[in-house]
C-alpha positions as a Markdown table, in Angstrom:
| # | Residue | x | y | z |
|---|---|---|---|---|
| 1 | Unk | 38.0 | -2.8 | 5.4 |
| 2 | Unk | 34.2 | -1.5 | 4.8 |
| 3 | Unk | 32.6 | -0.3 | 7.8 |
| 4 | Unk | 29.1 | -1.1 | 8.8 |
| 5 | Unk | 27.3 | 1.9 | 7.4 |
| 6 | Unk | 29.2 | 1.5 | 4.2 |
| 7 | Unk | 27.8 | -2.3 | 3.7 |
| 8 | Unk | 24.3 | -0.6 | 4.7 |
| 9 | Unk | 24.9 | 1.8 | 1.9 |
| 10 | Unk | 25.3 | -0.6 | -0.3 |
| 11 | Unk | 23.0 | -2.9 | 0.6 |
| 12 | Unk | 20.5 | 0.1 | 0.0 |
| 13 | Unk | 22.4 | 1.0 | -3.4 |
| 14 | Unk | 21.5 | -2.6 | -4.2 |
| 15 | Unk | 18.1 | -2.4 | -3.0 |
| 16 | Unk | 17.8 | 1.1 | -5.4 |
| 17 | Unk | 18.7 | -0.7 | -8.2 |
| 18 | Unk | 17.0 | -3.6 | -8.1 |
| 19 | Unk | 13.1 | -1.2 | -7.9 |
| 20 | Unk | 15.0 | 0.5 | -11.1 |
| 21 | Unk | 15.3 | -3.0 | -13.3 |
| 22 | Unk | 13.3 | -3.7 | -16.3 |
| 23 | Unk | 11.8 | -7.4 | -17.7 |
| 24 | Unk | 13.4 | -10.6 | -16.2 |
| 25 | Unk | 15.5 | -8.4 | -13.5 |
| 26 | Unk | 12.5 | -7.0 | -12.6 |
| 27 | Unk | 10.8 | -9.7 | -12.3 |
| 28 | Unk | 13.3 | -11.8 | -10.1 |
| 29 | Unk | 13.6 | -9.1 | -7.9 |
| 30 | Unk | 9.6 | -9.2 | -7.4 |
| 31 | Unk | 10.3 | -12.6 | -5.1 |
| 32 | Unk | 8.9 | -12.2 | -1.7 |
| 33 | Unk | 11.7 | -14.1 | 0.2 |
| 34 | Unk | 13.6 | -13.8 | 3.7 |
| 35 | Unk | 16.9 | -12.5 | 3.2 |
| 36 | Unk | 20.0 | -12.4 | 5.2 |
| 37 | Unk | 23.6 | -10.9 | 4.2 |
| 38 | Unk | 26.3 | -11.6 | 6.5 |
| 39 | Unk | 29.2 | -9.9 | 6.4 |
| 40 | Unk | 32.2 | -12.2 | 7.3 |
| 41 | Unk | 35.0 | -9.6 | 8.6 |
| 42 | Unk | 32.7 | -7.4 | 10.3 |
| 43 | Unk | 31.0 | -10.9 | 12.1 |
| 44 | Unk | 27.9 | -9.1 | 11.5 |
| 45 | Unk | 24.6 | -10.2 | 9.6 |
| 46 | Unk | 21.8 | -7.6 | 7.9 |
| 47 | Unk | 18.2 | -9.6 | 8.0 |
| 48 | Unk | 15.4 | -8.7 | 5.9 |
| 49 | Unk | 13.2 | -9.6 | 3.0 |
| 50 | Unk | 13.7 | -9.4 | -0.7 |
| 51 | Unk | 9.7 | -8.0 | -1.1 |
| 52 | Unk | 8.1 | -5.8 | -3.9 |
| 53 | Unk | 11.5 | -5.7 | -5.6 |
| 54 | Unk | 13.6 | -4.4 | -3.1 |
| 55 | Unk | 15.7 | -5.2 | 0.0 |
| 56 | Unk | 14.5 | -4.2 | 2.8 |
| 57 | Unk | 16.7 | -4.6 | 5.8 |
| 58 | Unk | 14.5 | -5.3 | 9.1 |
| 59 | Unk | 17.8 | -5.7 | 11.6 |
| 60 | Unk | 21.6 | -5.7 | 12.0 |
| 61 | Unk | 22.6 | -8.8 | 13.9 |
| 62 | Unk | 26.0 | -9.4 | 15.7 |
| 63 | Unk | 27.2 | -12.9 | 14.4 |
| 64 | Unk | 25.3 | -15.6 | 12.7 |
| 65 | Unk | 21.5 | -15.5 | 12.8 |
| 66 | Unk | 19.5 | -17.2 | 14.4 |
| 67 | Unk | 17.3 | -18.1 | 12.1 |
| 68 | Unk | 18.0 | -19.3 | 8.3 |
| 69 | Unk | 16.7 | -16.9 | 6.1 |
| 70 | Unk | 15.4 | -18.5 | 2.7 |
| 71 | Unk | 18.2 | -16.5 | 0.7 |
| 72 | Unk | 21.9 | -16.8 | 2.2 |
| 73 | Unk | 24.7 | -14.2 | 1.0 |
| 74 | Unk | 28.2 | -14.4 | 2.8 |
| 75 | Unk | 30.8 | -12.4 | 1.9 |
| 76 | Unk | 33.0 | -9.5 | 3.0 |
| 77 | Unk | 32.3 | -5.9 | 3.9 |
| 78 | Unk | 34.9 | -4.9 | 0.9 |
| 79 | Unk | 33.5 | -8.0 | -1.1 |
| 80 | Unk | 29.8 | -6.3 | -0.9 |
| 81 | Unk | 30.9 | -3.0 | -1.8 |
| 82 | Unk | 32.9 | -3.5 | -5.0 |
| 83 | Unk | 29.9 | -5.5 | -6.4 |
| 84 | Unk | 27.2 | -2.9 | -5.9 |
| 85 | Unk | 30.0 | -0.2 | -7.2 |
| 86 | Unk | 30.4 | -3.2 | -10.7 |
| 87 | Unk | 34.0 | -3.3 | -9.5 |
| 88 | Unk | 33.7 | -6.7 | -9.0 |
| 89 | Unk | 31.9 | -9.8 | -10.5 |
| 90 | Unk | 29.6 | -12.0 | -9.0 |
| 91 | Unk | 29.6 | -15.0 | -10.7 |
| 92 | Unk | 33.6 | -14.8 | -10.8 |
| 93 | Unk | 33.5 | -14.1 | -7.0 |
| 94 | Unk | 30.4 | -16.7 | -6.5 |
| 95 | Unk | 33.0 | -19.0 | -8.4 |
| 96 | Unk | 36.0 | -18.2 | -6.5 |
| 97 | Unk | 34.4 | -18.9 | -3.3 |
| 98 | Unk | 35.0 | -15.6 | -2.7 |
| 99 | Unk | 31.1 | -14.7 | -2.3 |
| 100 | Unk | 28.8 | -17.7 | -0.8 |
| 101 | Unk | 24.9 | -17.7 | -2.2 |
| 102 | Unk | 22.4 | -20.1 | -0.6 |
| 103 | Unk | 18.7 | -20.6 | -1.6 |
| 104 | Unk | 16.4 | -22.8 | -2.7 |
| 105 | Unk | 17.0 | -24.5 | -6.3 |
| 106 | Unk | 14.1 | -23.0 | -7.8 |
| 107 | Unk | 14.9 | -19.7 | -6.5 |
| 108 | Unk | 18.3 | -19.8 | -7.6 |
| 109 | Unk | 17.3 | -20.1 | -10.9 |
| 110 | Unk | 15.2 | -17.1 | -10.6 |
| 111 | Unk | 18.3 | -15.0 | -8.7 |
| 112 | Unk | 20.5 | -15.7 | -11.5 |
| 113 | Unk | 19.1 | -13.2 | -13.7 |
| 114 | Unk | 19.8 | -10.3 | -10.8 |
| 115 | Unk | 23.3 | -11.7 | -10.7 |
C-alpha cells in the first residue's frame, strides 16, 4: 500500500508534468479550478487548485472534505502511483471504476486531453 508521502510525490510528479506539456495538454492544464484527490485506503484527501498549469496542494485532510472541490479524483494510494509512474491507464481505470473523476461537463471535456 502507498504511503502518504508517496501519493504526495506523485501528486507533485503529476503536478511536474503537467507545467512540462505542450499544445492542448498545456492548455487544459492552464484551468484555474479547486481540486481535491482523495485517497480511498489511506481515508485521506489532498485539497488544492489546478492553477497556472500545475497542482498545487494547499492541505492534507483526514477523511472526506468538507467542501466539494470543482474537480473530484478518488482512487487508491497504489491506484495514484502507478498512473503518474504510466503503469497504469486512466481511462481503463476511469472505466473500471477503479479511478472515480468528478467535474463539471464542460471541464471534463477540457480534462480529457490531460487524461
Amino acid at each position: 500500500m502507498a504511503t502518504i508521502d508517496e501519493c504526495r510525490s506523485a501528486l507533485d510528479k503529476l503536478s511536474d508534468n503537467l507545467a512540462g506539456a505542450d499544445g492542448d495538454v498545456r492548455a487544459a492544464a492552464g484551468m484555474d479550478r479547486s481540486l481535491s484527490c482523495r485517497i480511498t485506503d489511506l481515508d485521506i484527501t489532498f485539497v488544492g487548485r489546478l492553477e497556472d498549469g500545475r497542482i498545487k496542494v494547499l492541505d492534507t485532510l483526514q477523511g472526506p472534505p468538507a467542501e466539494k472541490a470543482q474537480i473530484r479524483l478518488t482512487m487508491t494510494g497504489d491506484d495514484l502511483v502507478e498512473m503518474v509512474d504510466g503503469r497504469l491507464n486512466f481511462g481503463r481505470a476511469w472505466g473500471s471504476g477503479r479511478v472515480r473523476l468528478e467535474a463539471a461537463l464542460l471541464d471534463l471535456f477540457r480534462l480529457r486531453k490531460l487524461l
